[in-house]
N, C-alpha and C positions, 0 to 999 in steps of 0.2 A: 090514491091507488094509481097505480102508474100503466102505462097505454098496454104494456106489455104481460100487466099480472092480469090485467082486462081482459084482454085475448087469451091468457091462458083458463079464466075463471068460464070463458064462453066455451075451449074445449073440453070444458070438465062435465058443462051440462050435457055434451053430447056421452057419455060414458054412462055403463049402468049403475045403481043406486049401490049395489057393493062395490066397485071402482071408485065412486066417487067417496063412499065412506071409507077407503083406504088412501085416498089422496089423502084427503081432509086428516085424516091420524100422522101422517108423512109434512104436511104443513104443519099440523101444530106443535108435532115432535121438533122440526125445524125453528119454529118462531118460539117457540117460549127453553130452547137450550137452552139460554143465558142461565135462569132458575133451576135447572136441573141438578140434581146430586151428579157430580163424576164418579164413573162407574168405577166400583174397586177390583181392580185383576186379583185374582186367588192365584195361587203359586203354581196350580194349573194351566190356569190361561195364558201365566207368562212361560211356561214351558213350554204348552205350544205354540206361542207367537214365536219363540225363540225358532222352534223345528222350521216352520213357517219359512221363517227368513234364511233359517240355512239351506231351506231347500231351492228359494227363491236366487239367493247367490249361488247352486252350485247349476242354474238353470233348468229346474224341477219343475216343470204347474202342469196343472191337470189339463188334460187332454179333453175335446171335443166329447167327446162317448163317456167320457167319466163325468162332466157338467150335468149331459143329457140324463145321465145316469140316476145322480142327485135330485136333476128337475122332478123325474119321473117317480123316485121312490117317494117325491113329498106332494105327489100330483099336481105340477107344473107345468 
């Protein structure tokens, strides 16, 4: 293990036990991708990635108060 996941594994222990059990879902989702199914887009998804990027080319993203917005309806 390396000096630097060291240090990181020490600030995990300072974190609460639900923090740490969502790190830990966050590393393992990370470490074992290779094995993962790739996820298959539905003809929906790709429609909205499409809107997505046209909005993002025509300089469209959400605004400060619209993020807030989202955090707060999913109690974030």
């Amino acid at each position: 293990m390396t000096q630097l996941l060291e240090q990181a594994i020490e600030a995990a222990r300072q974190l609460t036990a639900e923090e740490q059990d969502e790190l830990a879902r966050s590393i393992l989702a990370y470490a074992t991708r290779a094995e993962a199914e790739p996820v298959r887009l539905t003809e929906r998804d790709k429609a909205a990635i499409a809107r997505a990027r046209e909005a993002a080319a025509q300089g469209r993203f959400a605004t400060e108060q619209d993020v807030r917005a989202v955090w707060a309806k999913h109690g974030l």
